[in-house]
N, C-alpha and C positions, 0 to 999 in steps of 0.2 A: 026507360032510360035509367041508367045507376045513377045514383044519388053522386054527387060530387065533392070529393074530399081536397083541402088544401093543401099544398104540398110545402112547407116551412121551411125554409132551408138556413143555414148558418151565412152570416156575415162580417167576418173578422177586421176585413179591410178595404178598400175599394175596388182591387181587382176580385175579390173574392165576390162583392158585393153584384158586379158585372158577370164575374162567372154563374152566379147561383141564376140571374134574369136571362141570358141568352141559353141556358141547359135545359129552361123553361121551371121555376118554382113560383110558384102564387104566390107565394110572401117570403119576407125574408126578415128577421130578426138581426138588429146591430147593433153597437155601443158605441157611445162618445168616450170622448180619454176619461170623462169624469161618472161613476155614482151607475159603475155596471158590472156584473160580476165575469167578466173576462179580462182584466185587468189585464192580462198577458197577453191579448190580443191587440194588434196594431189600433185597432177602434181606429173612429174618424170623428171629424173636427165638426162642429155648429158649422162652422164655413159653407164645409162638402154638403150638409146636409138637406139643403133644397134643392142641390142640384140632383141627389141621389134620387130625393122622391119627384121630381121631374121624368128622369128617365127610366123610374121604374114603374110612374103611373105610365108613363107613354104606353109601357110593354103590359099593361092591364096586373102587375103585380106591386104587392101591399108592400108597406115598408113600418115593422114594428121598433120603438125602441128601447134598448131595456135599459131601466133605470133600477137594478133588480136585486140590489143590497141595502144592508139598513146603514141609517143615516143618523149620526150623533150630532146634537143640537149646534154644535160650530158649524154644520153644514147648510142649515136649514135657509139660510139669506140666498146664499147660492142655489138650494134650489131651486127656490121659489123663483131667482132674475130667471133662471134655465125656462122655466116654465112656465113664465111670461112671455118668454121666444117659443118657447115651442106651443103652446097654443093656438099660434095665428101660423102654425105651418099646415102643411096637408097631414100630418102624419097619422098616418091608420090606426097606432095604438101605442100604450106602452105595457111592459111587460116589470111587473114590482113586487118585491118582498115586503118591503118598510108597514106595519099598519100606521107610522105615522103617516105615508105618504098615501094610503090609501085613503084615509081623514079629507086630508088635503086636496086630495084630485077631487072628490065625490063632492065637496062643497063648495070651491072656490077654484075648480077647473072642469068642470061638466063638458066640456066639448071636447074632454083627452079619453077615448076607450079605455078600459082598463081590463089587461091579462096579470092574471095571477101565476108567478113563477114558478120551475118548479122545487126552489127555494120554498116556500111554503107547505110541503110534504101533504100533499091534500089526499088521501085516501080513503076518507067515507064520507058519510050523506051529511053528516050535520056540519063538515067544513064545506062541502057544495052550499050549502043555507047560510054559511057563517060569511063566505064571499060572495054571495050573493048580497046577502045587507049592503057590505060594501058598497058593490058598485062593477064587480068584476061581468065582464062579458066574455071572456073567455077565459078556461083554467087546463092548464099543465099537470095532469095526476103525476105521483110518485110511479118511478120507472118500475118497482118492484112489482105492480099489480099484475094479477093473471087477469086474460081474458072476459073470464066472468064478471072479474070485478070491477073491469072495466066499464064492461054493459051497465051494471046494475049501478055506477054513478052516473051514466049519460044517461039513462032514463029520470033520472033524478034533474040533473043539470039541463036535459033539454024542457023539462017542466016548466023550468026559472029560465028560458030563453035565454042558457049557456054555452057558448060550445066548447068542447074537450077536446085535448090537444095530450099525443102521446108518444114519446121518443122514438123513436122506430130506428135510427141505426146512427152509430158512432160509439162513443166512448160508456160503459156502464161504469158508474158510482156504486163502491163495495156497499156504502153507508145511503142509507135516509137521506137526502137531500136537507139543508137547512138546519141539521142536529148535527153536521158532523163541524167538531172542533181540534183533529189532529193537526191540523197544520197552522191552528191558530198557537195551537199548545204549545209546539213543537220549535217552530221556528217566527212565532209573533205574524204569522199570514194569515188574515181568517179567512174561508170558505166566505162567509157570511157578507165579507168585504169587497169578492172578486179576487181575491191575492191567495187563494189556494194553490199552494208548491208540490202539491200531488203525491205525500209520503209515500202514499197507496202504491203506489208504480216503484218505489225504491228496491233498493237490494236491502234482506238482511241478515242476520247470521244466518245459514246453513240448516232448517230444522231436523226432528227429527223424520221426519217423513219426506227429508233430501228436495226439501224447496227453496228457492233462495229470494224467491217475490211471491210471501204465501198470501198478500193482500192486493194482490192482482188479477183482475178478470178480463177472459176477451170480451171483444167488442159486442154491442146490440146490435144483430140487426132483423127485423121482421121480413123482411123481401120474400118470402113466402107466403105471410099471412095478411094477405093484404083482403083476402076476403073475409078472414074474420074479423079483421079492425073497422071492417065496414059495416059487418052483421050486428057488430057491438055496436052501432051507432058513433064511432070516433069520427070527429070534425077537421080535426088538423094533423098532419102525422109530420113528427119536427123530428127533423135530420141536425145532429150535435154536433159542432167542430167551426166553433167561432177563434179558435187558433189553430187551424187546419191551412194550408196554402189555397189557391184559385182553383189550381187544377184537381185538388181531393174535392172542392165542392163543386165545380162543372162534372166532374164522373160522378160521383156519386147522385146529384139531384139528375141528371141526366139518364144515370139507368136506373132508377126509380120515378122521373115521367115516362120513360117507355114503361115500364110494371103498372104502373097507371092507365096509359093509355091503352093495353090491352086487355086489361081488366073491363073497360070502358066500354070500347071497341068491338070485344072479340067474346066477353063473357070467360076469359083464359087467362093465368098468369105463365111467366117466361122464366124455365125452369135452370135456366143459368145463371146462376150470380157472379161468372166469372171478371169481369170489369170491376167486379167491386173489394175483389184483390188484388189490383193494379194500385190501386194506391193505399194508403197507408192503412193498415191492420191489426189487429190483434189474433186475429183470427175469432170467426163470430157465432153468437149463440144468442137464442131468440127463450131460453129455459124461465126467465121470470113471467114473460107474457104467456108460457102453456103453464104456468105451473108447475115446472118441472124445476125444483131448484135441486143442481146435482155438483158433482164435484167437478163434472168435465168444466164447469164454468168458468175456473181458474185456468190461465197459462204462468207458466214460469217463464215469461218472457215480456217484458212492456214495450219489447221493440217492433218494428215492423216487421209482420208473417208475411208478407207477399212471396218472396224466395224459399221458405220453407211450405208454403202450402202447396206450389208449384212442387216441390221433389215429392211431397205426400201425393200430391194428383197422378202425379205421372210414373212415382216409383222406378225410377232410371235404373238401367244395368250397369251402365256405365260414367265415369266421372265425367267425360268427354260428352258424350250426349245432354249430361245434367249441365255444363258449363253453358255449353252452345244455348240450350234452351235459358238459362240466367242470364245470360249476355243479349235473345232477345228482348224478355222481357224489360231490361234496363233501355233497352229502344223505344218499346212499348212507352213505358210510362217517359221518357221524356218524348215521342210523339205526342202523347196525349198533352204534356204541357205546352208544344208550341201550338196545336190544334188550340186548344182554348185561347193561350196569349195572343195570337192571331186574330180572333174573333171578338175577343173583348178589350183588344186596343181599337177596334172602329165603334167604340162604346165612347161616349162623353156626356159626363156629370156638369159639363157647362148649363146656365140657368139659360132659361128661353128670353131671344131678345124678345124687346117691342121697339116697334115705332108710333109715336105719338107725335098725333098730330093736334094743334090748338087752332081752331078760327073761331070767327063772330064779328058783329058788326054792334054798332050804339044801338040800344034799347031791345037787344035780341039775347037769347040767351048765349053763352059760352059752349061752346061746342069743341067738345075732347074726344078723337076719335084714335083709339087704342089696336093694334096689329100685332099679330105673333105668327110664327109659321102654320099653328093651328087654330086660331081664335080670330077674330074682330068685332070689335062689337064700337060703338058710341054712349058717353054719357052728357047731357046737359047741365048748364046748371039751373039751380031754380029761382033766379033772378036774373036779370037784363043788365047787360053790361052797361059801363057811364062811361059820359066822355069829361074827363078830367083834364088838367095843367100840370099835374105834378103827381108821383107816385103810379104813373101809367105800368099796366102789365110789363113785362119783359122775361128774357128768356131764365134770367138768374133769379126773378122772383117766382115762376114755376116751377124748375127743376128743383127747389128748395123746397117747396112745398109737397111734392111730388117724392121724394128721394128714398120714404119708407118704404117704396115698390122694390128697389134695389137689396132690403131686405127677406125678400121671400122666394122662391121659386126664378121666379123673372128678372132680369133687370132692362134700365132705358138705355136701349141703344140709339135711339136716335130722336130726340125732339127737336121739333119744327115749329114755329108761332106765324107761319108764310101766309095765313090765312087771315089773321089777327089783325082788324084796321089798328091803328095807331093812335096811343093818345086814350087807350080804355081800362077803365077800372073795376074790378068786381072785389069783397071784401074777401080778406085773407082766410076768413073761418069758411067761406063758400067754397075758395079752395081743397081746403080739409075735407070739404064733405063729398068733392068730386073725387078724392085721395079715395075714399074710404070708399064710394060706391063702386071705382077700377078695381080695387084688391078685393069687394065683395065677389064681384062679376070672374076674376081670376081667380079665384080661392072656390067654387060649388056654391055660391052663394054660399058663403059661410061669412057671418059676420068677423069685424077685425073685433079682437077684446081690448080693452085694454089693459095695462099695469095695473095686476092687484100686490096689494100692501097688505100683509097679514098684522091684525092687533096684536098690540103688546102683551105676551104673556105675564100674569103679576108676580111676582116670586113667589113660592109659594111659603104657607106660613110653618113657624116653625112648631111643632110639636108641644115642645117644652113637660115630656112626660119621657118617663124613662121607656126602650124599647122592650116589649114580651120576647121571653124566649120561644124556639119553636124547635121542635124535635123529627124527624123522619126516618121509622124504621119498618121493616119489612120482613118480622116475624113475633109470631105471637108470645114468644117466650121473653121477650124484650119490653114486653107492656106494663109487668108490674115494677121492672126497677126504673122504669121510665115516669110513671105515676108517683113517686117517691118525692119529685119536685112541681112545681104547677106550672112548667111550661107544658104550652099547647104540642100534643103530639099527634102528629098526619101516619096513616100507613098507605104502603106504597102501593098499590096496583100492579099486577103484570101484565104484561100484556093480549096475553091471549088466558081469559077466568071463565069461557063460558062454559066450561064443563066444573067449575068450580062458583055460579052467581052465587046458586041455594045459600052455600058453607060463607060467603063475603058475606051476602046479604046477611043470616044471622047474625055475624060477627056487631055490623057495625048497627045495626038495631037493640043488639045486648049491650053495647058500650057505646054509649051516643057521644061522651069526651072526644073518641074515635075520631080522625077527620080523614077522609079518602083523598088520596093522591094519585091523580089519572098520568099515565105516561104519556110520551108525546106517539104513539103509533097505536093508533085502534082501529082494525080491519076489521069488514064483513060483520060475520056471527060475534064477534069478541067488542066490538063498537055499540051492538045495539045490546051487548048484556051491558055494557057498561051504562047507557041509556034507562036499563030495567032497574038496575042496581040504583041508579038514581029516583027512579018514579017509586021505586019501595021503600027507599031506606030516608027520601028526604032528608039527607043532613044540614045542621046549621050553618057550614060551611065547606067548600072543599078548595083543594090546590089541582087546575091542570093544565097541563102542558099540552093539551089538543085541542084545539080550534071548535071541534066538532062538540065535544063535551061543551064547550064554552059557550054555546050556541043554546045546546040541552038546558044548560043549569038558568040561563037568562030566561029562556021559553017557561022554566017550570019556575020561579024566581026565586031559587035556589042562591046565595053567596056565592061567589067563587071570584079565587083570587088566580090571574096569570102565573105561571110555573117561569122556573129560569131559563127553558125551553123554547121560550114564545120570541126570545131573544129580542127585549125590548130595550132600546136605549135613547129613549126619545122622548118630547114632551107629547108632543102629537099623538104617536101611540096609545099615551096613558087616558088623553080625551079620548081617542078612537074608541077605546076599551070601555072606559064607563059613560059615554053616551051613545053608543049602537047597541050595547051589551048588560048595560047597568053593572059592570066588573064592580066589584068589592076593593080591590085593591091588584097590586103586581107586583113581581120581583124584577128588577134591576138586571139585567145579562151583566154575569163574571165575565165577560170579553172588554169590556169596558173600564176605564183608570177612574182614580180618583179626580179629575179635573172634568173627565167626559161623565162623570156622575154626577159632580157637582154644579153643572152649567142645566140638570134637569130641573123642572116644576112641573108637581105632581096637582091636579086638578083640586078643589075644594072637596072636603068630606073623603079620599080618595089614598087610600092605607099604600103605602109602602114597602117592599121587606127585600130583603139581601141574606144571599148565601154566604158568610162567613167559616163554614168549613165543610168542606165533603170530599169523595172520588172524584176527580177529574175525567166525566165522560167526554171520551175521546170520539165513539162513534158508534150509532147500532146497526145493523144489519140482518136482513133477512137470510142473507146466508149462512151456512155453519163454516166458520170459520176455523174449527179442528181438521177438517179435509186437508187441506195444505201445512199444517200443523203440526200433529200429533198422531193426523190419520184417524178415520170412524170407520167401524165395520158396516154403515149404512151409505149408500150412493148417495141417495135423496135426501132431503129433507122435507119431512112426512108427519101429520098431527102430533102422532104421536114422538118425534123430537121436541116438538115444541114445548109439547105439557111435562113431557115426563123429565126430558134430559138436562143432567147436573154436574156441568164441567168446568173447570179452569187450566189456561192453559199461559204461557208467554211468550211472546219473539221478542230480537236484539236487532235493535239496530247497527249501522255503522258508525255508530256516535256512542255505543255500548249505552246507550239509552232503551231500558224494558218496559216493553207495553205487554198489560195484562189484557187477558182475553178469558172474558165470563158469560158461560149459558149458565141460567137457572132458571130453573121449574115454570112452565108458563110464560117465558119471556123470549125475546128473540136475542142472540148474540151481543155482546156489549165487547167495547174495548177500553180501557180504563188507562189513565194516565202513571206512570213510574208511583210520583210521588204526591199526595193529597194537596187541594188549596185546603191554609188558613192565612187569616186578614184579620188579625185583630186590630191593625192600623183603623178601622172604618169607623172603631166606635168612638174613635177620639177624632177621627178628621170630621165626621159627621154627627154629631151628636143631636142634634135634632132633625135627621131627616126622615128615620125609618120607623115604622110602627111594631116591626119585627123584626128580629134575627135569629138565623134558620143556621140550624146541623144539623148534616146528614153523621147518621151513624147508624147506618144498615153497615152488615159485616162485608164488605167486598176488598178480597186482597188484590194490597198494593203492597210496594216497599214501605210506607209510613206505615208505624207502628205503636199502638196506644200503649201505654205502662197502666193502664187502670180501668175498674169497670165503668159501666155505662153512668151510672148514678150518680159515681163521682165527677164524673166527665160533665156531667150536667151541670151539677153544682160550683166547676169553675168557672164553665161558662155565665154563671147566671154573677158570681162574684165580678169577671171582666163588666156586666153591664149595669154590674152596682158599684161601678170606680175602683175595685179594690185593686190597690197600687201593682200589687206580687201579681194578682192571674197572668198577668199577657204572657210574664218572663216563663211561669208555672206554663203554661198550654205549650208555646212555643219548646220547651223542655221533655213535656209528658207525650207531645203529638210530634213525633217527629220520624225521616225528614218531610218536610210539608217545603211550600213555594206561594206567595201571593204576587209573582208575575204578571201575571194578566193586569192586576190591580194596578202595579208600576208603568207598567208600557199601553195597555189600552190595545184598542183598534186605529 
């Protein structure tokens, strides 16, 4: 018999939530209005939420929830009340970005599963190890992986009694999951927050290569490959479209459990995927999962393909035959929605009653016998009832006592005290403790917790030394005018060096000053050079932006300091970091204001640093983004794009706002903001909080434009963090135009 894969479905809202359980999906992922990255979705309320997992345990299906963005320290009260309710629910798991909140779950809520989102861009072994420490039991790889690379992390993650969870059909993300910040940029919404406004899908000018949505791709969807997501050992295959309607996710999970079940069944998969252009589309391609990343992957279109893939199937001769056929299709899919609405209005999220019954008699115990249309069972108490004068049982001093049942799954419909001689007293904490054994006994035997109270964080101390400069560039002809001053300079990493370890590793063994900077995407062969690159060259510190590294450098007790990538804005985080990790220190996310920066404390012994000027990365990708562009004379993207190819390109928007677009050598695609952050505000609002401040001054065109070389550039900055009155006006004059946005508005 085949191994058994879970089928995840999306849950926007309630009837969606109904549709995904009667289409038949094993689990189903959803969000509360608050601290989930669907923001745009209807979400549903703590209210609904017992009654959800009521009648999704009924139908033998899980109910995840995502709490799956990071979280700035004004939030942190709230989540912790959140997580005090949710606790003592059934709930099967949550699904989270924050490494603050992974802190948190792992020590002071053990009884919540934790999935790792796919907000977390996890695609090698040492971030499987690194969410592991955590606490994660389930992980979400980055959509870009091929097949291969699938397998060879679930063998890793089933080692660590993980299971892997991997998109299989809905919307593909151009960018990296969790790195991408153009709609933070662009219009103050960040990915990171749930509040992504989707630039990606916009119109923009006209390129040269006559595309008008060159950062648009069709839809995922794997429905053919369902036997090798199984060969690769995949656990859970999650269907995307938590703001999709009822009826996209009843078709959809429904003809993907029939693909299932004939897989299952028949040893055969179902060679039509026609149903799964009845509703809404892109038109779909399954290119990142073979490895095939090609150009066909883009449409010029973010709308619905169902009508247009219909004339492509059928090639009509005539308009008249092509009408007829459109007009049933528009039948089609609203049959399909009264079919579903039909079937999941005999759905209800109402909690299960009970009836509760109370008798006993003098010197016997208290007998409370509990009723639901699936359960009964009896609790005692463990003392003998009195017969008292005053203060005797009654029906308002049990139902009071009793009333936190009405908080969870269940509530009392009916108590009775008919049985109860009269005139009898048991103590009120006795009470409590028959409260506590009914909600054991209804809860799996799962004990009630109760309200934790997290200790006070102490502020933390202030510095009182002036901050090191820190420099980041990413060619070697850059190094001697860089060494001219004593700030500390990092070189950049690419992303794919393994045909280049030998030529890094000498580098940074002949210049030990040198400090390596890991990007935040290290796959396959180019992850474990980056691993070698560390076991040979041992340095005394590095900066990275990947989890996995972060994992390496702690394992070999390597320094290393979180990159601005890691997107921390939290106090939790920064303990996360240096006690699962022994981190060195961390950078601050430029997504965050001055106010959401100044409400952090950074742990004792436990370095600080902020990006005070660089490119505005907007987003990376696996794809080449000149295809819709500029045009490549290569279909694919093939090793040899990766290593060798050195381009820059731009599109316009409809706001005549220019995003740059840069391959270079070794790296994958980047998109880069119009005009550069600088913030020289931070050294005067914060003057004792950071051990560091960091410039980027690798060469990447933008519109902002330096009047000076690198050396001099160095040396203002080093004057701004020596009070000198002129730098800020001098930088702001010499760097321009620049923007410190982010800084004003925040997340």
């Amino acid at each position: 018999m085949k191994r058994k894969i879970e089928l995840l479905a999306p849950g926007g809202d309630i009837d969606s939530i109904k549709a995904a359980i009667v289409a038949g999906a094993d689990a189903i992922y959803c969000g509360l209005s608050k601290f989930n990255a669907r923001n745009r979705a209807v979400n549903i309320n703590f209210e609904d939420l017992n009654g959800i997992l009521n009648l999704a345990h009924r139908n033998n299906c899980k109910i995840f929830l995502t709490l799956n963005i990071i979280m700035v320290e004004s939030e942190i009260p709230a989540l912790i009340s959140l997580l005090n309710r949710l606790i003592n629910t059934s709930i099967d798991g949550v699904i989270i970005q924050d490494l603050g909140l992974f802190y948190l779950l792992s020590r002071y809520f053990k009884g919540l599963k934790i999935h790792a989102s796919t907000q977390l861009t996890t695609h090698n072994e040492g971030q499987i190890h690194f969410l592991s420490t955590l606490g994660a039991t389930q992980i979400n790889l980055s959509r870009e992986l091929n097949i291969h690379e699938i397998k060879a992390l679930s063998l890793i993650a089933h080692k660590k009694d993980i299971l892997i969870e991997v998109f299989v059909h809905g919307s593909y993300c151009i960018s990296f999951s969790g790195i991408c910040y153009i709609s933070s940029v662009l219009g103050g919404n960040s990915g990171n927050r749930g509040r992504c406004s989707q630039p990606c899908r916009d119109r923009y000018v006209f390129t040269s290569e006559g595309k008008s949505y060159p950062l648009n791709l069709k839809d995922n969807s794997a429905y053919f490959d369902l036997k090798e997501l199984s060969d690769a050992g995949v656990d859970s295959l999650k269907i995307e479209g938590r703001i999709k309607k009822f009826d996209y996710v009843y078709t959809v999970v429904n003809t993907w459990r029939k693909q299932l079940q004939s897989f299952y069944n028949q040893n055969r998969l179902n060679n039509n995927n026609s149903d799964l252009y009845k509703v809404f589309n892109r038109d779909f391609s399954n290119a990142f999962l073979m490895g095939d990343i090609n150009k066909d992957m883009f449409i010029d279109n973010p709308r619905d393909h169902s009508i247009k893939h219909l004339a492509e199937v059928n090639n009509y001769s005539t308009n008249e035959a092509m009408e007829k056929d459109q007009e049933k299709l528009y039948e089609e899919k609203e049959e399909i929605k009264t079919t579903a609405q039909n079937i999941i209005n005999q759905l209800s999220i109402a909690k299960t009653p009970l009836m509760i019954s109370v008798s006993g008699e003098c010197d016997s115990p208290l007998k409370v016998t509990v009723k639901s249309p699936y359960t009964s069972f009896t609790v005692l108490s463990e003392i003998d009832l009195l017969k008292v004068d005053t203060h005797a049982l009654n029906y308002k001093m049990v139902l009071k006592r009793f009333k936190a049942i009405n908080d969870t799954e269940y509530y009392i419909k009916h108590l009775e005290l008919d049985g109860l001689q009269g005139d009898l007293f048991i103590p009120f904490k006795e009470l409590t403790s028959i409260k506590k054994r009914i909600l054991f006994l209804l809860n799996d035997a799962k004990e009630n917790i109760g309200p934790i109270a997290l200790p006070v964080l102490k502020k933390k101390d202030l510095l009182k030394i002036k901050p090191a400069l820190s420099v980041l560039i990413s060619s070697l002809k850059d190094v001697p005018e860089c060494k001219k001053s004593p700030a500390v300079i990092y070189f950049q990493l690419p992303n794919c060096f393994k045909h280049k370890l030998s030529e890094l590793i000498d580098l940074f063994k002949k210049d030990k000053e040198l400090l390596p900077w890991f990007p935040s995407v290290l796959i396959g062969e180019d992850y474990r050079a980056a691993v070698e690159l560390l076991h040979q060259v041992q340095p005394k510190l590095i900066v990275t932006n990947n989890t996995g590294i972060a994992y390496e450098a702690c394992d070999k007790g390597i320094p290393w300091i979180a990159g601005p990538y890691l997107n921390i804005v939290n106090s939790y985080s920064l303990i996360c970091l240096k006690e699962n990790f022994n981190c060195y220190g961390a950078f601050i996310s430029n997504e965050i204001s001055r106010n959401q920066i100044k409400q952090i404390n950074s742990p004792r012994d436990f370095k600080l640093y902020y990006s005070i000027y660089h490119p505005i990365v907007m987003m990376t990708s696996r794809q080449c983004l000149f295809h819709p562009v500029t045009g490549c004379e290569k279909a694919v993207v093939n090793e040899q794009c990766i290593q060798e190819c050195e381009k820059i390109a731009s599109i316009t928007n409809l706001k005549d706002v220019n995003l740059y677009i840069e391959k270079s050598e070794g790296n994958y695609h980047t998109i880069y903001n119009e005009i550069n952050f600088l913030n020289t505000d931070i050294v005067t609002d914060m003057p004792d909080t950071f051990s560091s401040i960091f410039i980027d001054l690798r060469d990447i065109k933008t519109e902002t434009k330096i009047e000076m070389d690198k050396a001099s550039i160095i040396t203002l900055f080093e004057n701004l963090l020596n009070g000198n009155p002129d730098s800020q006006n001098e930088l702001l004059q010499i760097i321009n135009p620049s923007t410190n946005a982010q800084y004003e508005k925040g997340i």
